[in-house]
Each structure stands twice: as structure tokens, then as C-alpha cells.
C-alpha positions in Angstrom: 32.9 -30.4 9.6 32.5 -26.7 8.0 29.2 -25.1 9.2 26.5 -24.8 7.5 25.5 -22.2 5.0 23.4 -19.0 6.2 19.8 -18.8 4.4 20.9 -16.2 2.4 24.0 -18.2 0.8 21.6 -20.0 -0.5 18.5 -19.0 -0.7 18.5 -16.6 -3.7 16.1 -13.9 -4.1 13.5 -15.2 -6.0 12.7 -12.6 -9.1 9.6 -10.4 -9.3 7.9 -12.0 -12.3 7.2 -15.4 -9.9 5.5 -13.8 -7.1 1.8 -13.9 -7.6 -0.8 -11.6 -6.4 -2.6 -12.8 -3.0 -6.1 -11.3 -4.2 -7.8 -10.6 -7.4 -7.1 -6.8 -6.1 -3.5 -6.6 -5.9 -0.4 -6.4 -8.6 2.8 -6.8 -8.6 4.7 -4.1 -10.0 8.4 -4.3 -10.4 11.1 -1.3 -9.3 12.3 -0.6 -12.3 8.8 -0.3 -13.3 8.2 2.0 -11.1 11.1 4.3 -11.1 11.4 4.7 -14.3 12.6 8.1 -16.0 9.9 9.2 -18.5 11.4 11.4 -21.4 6.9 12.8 -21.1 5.3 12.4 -17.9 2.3 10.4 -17.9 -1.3 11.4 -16.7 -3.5 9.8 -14.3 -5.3 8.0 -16.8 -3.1 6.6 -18.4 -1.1 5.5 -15.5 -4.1 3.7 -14.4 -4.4 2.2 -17.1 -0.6 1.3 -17.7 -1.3 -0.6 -14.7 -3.9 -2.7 -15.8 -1.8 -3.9 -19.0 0.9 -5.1 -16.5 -2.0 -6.5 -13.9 -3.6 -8.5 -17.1 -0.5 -9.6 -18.3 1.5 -10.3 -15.0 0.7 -14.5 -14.7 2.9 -14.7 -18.6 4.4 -11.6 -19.4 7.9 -12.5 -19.7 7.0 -15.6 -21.9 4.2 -14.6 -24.0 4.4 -11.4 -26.1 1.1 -10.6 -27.2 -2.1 -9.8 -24.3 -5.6 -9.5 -24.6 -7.9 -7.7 -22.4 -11.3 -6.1 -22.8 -11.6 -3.1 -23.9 -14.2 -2.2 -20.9 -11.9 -3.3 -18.7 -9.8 -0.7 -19.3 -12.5 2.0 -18.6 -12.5 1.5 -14.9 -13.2 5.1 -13.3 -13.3 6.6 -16.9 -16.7 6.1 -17.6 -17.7 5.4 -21.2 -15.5 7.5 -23.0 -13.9 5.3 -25.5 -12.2 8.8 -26.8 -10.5 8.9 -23.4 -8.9 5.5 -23.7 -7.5 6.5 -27.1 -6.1 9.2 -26.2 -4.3 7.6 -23.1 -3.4 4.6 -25.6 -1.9 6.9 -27.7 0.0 8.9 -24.9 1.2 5.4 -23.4 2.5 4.8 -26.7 4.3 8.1 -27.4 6.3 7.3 -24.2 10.5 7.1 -24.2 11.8 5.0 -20.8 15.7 6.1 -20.5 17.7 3.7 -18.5 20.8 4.0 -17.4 23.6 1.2 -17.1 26.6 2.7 -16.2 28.0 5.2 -19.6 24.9 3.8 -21.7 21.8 4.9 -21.8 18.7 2.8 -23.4 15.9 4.2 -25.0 12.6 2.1 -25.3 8.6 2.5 -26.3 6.4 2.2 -22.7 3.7 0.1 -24.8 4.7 -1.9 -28.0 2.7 -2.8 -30.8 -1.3 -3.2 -29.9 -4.7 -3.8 -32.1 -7.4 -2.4 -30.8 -10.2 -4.9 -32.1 -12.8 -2.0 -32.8 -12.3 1.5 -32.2 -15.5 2.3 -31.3 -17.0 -0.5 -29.8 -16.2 -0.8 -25.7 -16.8 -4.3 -25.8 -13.9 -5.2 -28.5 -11.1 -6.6 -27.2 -7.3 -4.6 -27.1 -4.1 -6.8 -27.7 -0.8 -5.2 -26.7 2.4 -6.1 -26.4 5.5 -4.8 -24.6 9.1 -3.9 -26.1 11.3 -6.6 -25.7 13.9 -4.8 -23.6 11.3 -4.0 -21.2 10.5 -7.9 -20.7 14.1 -8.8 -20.2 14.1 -5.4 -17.4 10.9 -7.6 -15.9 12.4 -10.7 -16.0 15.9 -9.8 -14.3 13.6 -7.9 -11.6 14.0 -9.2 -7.9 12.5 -5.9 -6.5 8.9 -5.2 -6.4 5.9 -3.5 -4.9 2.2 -4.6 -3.9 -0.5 -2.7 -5.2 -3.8 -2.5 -4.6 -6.3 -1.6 -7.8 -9.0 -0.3 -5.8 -6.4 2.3 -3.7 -4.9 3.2 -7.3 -8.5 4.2 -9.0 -9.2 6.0 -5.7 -6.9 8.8 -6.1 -7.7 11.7 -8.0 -3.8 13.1 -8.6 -1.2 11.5 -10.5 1.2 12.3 -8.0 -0.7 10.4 -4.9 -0.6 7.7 -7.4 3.5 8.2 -8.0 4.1 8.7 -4.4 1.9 5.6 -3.1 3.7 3.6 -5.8 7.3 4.8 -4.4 6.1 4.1 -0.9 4.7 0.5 -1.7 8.5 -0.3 -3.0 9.8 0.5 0.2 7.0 -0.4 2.9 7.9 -4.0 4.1 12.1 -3.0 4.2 13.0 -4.4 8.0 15.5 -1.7 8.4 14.4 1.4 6.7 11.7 3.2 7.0 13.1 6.6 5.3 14.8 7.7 2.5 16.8 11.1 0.6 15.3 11.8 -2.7 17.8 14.4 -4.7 14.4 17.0 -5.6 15.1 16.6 -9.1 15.0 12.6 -9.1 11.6 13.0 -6.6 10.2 15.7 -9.1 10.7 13.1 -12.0 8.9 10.0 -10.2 6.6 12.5 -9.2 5.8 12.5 -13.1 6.1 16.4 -12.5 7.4 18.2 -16.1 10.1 20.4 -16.0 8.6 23.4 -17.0 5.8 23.1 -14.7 6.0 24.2 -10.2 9.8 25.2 -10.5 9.7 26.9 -7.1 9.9 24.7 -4.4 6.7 26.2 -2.2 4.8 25.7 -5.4 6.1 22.0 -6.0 4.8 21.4 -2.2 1.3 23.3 -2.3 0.2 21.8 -5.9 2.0 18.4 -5.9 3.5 17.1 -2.9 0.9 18.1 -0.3 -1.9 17.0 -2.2 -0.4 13.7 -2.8 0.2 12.9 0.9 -2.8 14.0 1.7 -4.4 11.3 -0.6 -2.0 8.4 0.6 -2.7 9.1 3.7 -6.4 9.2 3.4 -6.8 6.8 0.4 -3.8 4.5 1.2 -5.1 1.2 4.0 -1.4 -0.1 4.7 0.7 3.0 5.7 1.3 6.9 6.0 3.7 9.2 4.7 5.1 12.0 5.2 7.6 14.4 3.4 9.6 17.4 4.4 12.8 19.5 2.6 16.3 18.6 3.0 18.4 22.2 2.2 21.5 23.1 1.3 21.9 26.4 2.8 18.5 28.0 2.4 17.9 26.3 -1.3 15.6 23.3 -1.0 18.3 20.1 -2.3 16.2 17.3 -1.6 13.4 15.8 0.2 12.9 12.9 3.1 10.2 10.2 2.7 9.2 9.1 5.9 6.8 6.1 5.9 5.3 4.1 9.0 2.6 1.3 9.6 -0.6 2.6 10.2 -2.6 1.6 13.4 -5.8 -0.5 13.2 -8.3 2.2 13.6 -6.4 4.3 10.3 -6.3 1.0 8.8 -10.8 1.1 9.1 -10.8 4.5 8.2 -8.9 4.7 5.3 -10.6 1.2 3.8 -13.9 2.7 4.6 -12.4 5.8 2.6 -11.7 4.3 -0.1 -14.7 1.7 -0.7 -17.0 4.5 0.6 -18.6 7.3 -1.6 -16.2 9.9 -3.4 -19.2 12.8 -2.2 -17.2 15.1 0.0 -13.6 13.2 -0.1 -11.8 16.1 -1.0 -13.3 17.9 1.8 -12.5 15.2 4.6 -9.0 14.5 3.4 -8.5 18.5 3.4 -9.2 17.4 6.8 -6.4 15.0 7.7 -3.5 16.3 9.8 -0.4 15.8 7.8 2.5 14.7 10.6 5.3 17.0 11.6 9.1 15.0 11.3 10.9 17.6 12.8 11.5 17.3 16.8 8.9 20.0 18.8 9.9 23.3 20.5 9.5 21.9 24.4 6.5 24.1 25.4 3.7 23.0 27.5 -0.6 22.3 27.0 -2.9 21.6 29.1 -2.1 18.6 31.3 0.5 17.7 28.8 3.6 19.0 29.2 6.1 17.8 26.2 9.0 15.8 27.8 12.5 15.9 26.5 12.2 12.2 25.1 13.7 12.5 21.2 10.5 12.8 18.8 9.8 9.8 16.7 6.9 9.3 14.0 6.0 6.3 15.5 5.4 7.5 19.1 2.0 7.3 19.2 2.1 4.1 19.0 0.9 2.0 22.7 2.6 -1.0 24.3 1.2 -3.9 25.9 2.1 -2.2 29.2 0.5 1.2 28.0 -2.9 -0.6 27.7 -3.1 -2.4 30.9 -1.4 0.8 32.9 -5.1 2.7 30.4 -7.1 -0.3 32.1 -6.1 0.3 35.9 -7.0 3.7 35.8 -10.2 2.9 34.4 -10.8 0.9 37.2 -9.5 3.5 39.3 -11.7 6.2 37.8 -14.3 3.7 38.0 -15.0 4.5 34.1 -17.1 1.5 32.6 -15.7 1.7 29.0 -13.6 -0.1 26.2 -10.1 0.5 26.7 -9.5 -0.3 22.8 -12.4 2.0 21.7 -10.8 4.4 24.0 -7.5 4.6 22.2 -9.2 4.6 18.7 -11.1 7.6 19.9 -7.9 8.9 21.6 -5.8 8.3 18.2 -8.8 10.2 16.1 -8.3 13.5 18.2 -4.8 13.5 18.0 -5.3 14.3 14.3 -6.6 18.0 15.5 -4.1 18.6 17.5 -1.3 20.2 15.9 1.6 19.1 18.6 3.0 16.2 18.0 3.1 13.9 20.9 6.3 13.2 22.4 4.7 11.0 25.2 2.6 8.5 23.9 1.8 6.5 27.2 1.1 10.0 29.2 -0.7 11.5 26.4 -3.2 8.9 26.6 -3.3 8.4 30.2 -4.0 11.8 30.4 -6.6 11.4 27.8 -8.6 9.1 30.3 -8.2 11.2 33.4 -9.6 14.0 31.6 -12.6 11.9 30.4 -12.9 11.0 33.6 -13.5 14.4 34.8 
């Protein structure tokens, strides 16, 4: 008797275009959606908008090819400015996508023919349609990210929107939870032009920094982070570095984003963006750095961590929440600008010194 198949013989991968959204706020974006090569990068706006074509047309859009969608419903965090969604209609429109398949390259429009059903009314409707090789790239798709709307109209730069997008490909992958960007591939699904921060301090101060600063702030699933990869002393490539984030970023960043945008730029300014690179062994008050190899993920507590925070509470004789403890423990760590090495004597410590 042969044995039986594995799962994965099987089982094949079932293709973007049948998974559905779980909420009314979430869309499915394919990979090849998102990565790819614009011949003219696009701007916020009309990215934003870009994805609300493919979130209206996602439950048919590789069967029907004609949409519809209200034209007000396309002015999410645009305000009234009908001009605006012209102009981005028009940009969306001027768009080449160049894909490669081995020695030939495709050319195709991002947005196909559309009729906007009164140019200056906001409540007309808009019907679009998408090029037909774009459709069949959709419908062969079995990669594909999970988006949230309210996340994407939070930012306020193109590139948090890029990055989070790149991230959100990646975030669920088992086994990976990094990758090596050549920096002129990240700079293009960065939507960065090529005239524009050609120096790599530049590219990092305007673009990248801002952008993880936003994910990180804006984004309720996971951080990022992003650091050079050289080649000598020229800047080749960069690392993206993503991780789960704990249950009290989780609160923070959701109250972030459904909160008011008064003083957001100021409190993300705010954030401490994570270091990757393993820390000089040097020593802080009550918490000497041990020699254990730095991860990203090490402040992260084990079962045993929180029962060994609970005995010396009790030992302390502190009266307090051990889980509100570690919130506020995890909150203070983001002033701090060594990274912990430690996490279970870092926070131990943390008590004893509240004890005190």
C-alpha cells in the first residue's frame, strides 16, 4: 500500500482572486500588484485611491470588466475636491506597469478605460475598467497581502504606504521574517523617482525613516525596521526586518490610528525606531548587557518570565498587575536607546527598581 500523499501534493495553493476580505475594512491586494515597476511613480492620492478601484472591484474583477463606484467614495481623506480626484484619475491613467517574463518585457495602462458619470458632481458615479493583461496577472496570482483601508488613509507619505504594503506581503511567512532589497529595486517600490534623494543619507532622512516611523505608529499588526547592507563603504542594498507586535503596541497603534490626526506627527517623531545591529557590551544601571546574541524579538516574555515577574511581586510585597506592569515596562523601553539583550532580567529588574 503506497503512503499517502502530503497536504501539499495535493492541496494546491488556492489563487488570490478567491480569498475574500474578513471585514468590510480589509483588501486583498495581490503581489504582483504590489511590486510592480511603475515607468512614473505614483502619489499618495492616487495610491489610495488605486486601492479603492481594486477593493470595489475585488468580489468580480477577473470576470466582469467594467466597475462602478461612487464618485464620493473615492474622496476618502481628500475632502471635497473633485479637482483632486481628476487629477489622480488622470495620473492613474498616464501610468506604464513593465513586467518582466524572462527576455520580454510587457508594457500595460495601470487604469483602463473609465466614464466618469459627471465631472463635477461628487455624487455621479465613476465606471472603470482594468487592461486585460492586468486581469489575467490577477487571476494567475497565488500571492497576496491583507490590507487594512483605515491604516492606508492614515498615513500621510507615500512611502509608509509602499513600505506597509511590502511588509503586509511578507508578514504571515512561517519562516522568514527578513529580507535583502538590492537599493535600486527598494527605491522603485518605494515609488521614489530617479532623479529625486540620490544619496543614500538623503534616501533615509526624507523617505525611509519617515515611512517606518509611520508603520510603526500607524500600522496595528507589526513593526519594521530597515538598516543598509554595503558593499565596501557604498550603501548596496537594504534589510527589511519585520516582527509581531505585542498586545500593548497592538492598543496603541489602533488608538493611533482611529484617534485624532492633532499632534500625530509629533508623537510618532516620538517612537524609537529599533536598532538590528548587535550592542557594544557596556553596562547601565542595574542592567548589565549579557553576551546572549541580540534578536529583534527579545523583548518579547515567556510564560516562565511572567510567573518568575509574579513571585517577586509577592516577594516585594508590591500589590500590582503583573500584565499592566509589563505594558508599562514595554512603553519605557521605547526611551531607552539600548536595546535589550535580556528580556527576562530587564524586566525583573524593572520591578525591583519599582519596588524601591
Amino acid at each position: 500500500m503506497s503512503p499517502p500523499k502530503k497536504p501539499s501534493e495535493t492541496t494546491p495553493r488556492p489563487k488570490a482572486v478567491a480569498v475574500k476580505p474578513r471585514k468590510a475594512s480589509e483588501m486583498i491586494k495581490p503581489q504582483e500588484m504590489i511590486e510592480m515597476v511603475e515607468m512614473a511613480p505614483l502619489s499618495l492620492a492616487s495610491r489610495r485611491i488605486y486601492n479603492l478601484l481594486v477593493k470595489n472591484a475585488w468580489h468580480n474583477i477577473e470576470t466582469l470588466e467594467q466597475h462602478t463606484i461612487e464618485k464620493k467614495a473615492l474622496r476618502v481623506g481628500m475632502g471635497s475636491a473633485t479637482e483632486r480626484l481628476g487629477q489622480s484619475i488622470d495620473e492613474l491613467m498616464a501610468v506604464i506597469v513593465r513586467r518582466r517574463r524572462g527576455h520580454e518585457l510587457d508594457k500595460f495602462q495601470l487604469l483602463g478605460y473609465n466614464t466618469d458619470g459627471g465631472e463635477d458632481d461628487d455624487n455621479a458615479l465613476f465606471h472603470y475598467t482594468f487592461p486585460k493583461p492586468l486581469r489575467e496577472i490577477i487571476r494567475q496570482s497565488e500571492v497576496w497581502a491583507r490590507l487594512e483601508s483605515h491604516v492606508i488613509y492614515a498615513f500621510s507619505s507615500k512611502y509608509a504606504l509602499a513600505l506597509y504594503e511590502l511588509v503586509a506581503l511578507r508578514a504571515n511567512l512561517k519562516h522568514k521574517t527578513s529580507e535583502i532589497f538590492e537599493l535600486v529595486r527598494f527605491r522603485t517600490l518605494l515609488g521614489v523617482e530617479k532623479e529625486k534623494l540620490p544619496a543614500y543619507k538623503s534616501l533615509k532622512q526624507y523617505a525611509i525613516d519617515y515611512a517606518v516611523r509611520e508603520v510603526n505608529g500607524l500600522c496595528p499588526d507589526f513593526n519594521v525596521a530597515v538598516e543598509p547592507v554595503t558593499t565596501g563603504r557604498k550603501v548596496t542594498a537594504v534589510k527589511v526586518t519585520w516582527w509581531p507586535k505585542s498586545a500593548p503596541e497592538k492598543a496603541k497603534a489602533l488608538r493611533e490610528v482611529t484617534g485624532s490626526k492633532v499632534g500625530r506627527r509629533e508623537r510618532l517623531v516620538g517612537l524609537v525606531e529599533h536598532v538590528i545591529q548587535p550592542p557594544k557590551l557596556a553596562a547601565r544601571k542595574g542592567r548589565a548587557l549579557g553576551k546572549a546574541a541580540y534578536s529583534i524579538h527579545d523583548t518579547r516574555l515567556t510564560g516562565e518570565d511572567i510567573e518568575a515577574g509574579k513571585a517577586l511581586l509577592r516577594s516585594l510585597g508590591i500589590a500590582g498587575d503583573i500584565y499592566a506592569l509589563e505594558a508599562e515596562w514595554r512603553e519605557g523601553l521605547q526611551t531607552d536607546p539600548v536595546p535589550v539583550v535580556n528580556p527576562r532580567k530587564n524586566f525583573l529588574q524593572f520591578i525591583k527598581e519599582k519596588g524601591i
